[in-house]
C-alpha positions as CSV (number, residue, x, y, z in Angstrom):
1,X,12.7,-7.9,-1.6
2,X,10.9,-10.2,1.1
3,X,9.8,-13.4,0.6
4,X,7.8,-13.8,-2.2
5,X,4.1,-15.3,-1.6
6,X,3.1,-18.2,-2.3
7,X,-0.3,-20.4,-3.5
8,X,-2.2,-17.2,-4.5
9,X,-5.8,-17.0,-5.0
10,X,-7.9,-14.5,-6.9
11,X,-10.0,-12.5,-4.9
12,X,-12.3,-9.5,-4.9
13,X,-9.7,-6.0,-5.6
14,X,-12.5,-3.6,-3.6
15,X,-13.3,-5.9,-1.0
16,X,-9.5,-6.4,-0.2
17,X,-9.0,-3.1,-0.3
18,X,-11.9,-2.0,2.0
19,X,-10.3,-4.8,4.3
20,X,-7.1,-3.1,4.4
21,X,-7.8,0.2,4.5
22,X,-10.1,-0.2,7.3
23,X,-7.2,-2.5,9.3
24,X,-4.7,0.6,8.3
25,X,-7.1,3.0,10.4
26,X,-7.6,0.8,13.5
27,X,-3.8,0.5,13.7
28,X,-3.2,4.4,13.5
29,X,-4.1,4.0,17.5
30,X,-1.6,1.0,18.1
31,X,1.6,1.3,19.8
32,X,4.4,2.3,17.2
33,X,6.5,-0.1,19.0
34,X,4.4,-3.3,18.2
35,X,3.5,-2.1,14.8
36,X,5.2,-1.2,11.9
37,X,1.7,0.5,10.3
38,X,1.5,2.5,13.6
39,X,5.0,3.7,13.0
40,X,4.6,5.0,9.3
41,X,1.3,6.7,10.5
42,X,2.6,8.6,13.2
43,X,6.7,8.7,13.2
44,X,8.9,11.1,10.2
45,X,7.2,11.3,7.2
46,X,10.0,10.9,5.3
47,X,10.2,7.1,6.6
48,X,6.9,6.4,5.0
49,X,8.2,8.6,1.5
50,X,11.4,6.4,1.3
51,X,9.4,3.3,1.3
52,X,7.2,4.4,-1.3
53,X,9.7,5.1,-3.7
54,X,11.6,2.1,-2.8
55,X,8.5,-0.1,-3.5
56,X,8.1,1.7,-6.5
57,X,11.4,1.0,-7.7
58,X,11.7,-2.3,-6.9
59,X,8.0,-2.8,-8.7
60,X,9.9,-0.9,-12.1
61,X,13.0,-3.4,-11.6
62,X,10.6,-6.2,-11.6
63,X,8.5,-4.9,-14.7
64,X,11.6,-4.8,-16.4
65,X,13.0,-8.2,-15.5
66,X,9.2,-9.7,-17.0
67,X,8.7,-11.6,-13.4
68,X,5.0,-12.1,-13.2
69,X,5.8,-12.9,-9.5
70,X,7.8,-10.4,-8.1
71,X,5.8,-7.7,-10.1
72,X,2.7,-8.6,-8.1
73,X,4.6,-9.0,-5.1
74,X,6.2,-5.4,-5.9
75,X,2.8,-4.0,-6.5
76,X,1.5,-5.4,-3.3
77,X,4.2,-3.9,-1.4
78,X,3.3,-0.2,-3.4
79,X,-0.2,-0.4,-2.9
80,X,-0.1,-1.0,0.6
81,X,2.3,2.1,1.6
82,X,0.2,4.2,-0.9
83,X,-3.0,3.6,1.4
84,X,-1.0,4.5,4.4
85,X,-0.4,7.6,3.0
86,X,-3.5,8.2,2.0
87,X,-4.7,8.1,5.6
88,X,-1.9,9.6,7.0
89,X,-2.2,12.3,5.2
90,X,-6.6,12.5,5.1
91,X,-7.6,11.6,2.2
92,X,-10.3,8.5,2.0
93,X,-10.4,5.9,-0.3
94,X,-14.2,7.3,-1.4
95,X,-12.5,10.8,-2.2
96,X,-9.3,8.7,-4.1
97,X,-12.2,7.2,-6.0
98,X,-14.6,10.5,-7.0
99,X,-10.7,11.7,-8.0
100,X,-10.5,8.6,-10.4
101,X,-14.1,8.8,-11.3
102,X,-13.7,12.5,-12.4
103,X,-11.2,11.6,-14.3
104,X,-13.1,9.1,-16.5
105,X,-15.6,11.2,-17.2
């Protein structure tokens, strides 16, 4: 686990996520070298797999241990790997969204 963050502040869940996403694209044409996003874009996949399954276990261990905390931390950590996937591998957040959407229907 890193270190966790501190003096949190509620913010907007889509606007943050547009944020990100959109900084997750720019830095598909950084060097790998000088970023660690470039690097799980465009090096093995499997370096970007392991991490997600590591995040999610560490987000189940925190669940479990009731640590409001390090759950959001956890789930931080998740989320973030998720959405590089999800441009590594093509698919946008607006066609993640019309998949959720479906689903409600």
């Amino acid at each position: 686990m890193g270190e966790r963050t501190t003096n949190i502040q509620n913010g907007d869940l889509g606007e943050t996520l547009a944020r990100l996403t959109q900084t997750i694209r720019q830095r598909r044409t950084a060097t790998p070298d000088a970023s660690y996003t470039a690097r799980l874009l465009t090096h093995n996949e499997d370096e970007l797999l392991k991490k997600i399954g590591e995040e999610a276990t560490e987000l189940v261990l925190a669940v479990k241990d009731h640590d409001h905390d390090h759950i959001r931390y956890e789930a931080g950590d998740l989320l973030y790997h998720l959405l590089v996937l999800l441009e590594r591998t093509g698919i946008s957040p607006e066609e993640l969204a019309g998949e959720l959407d479906a689903r409600m229907k």
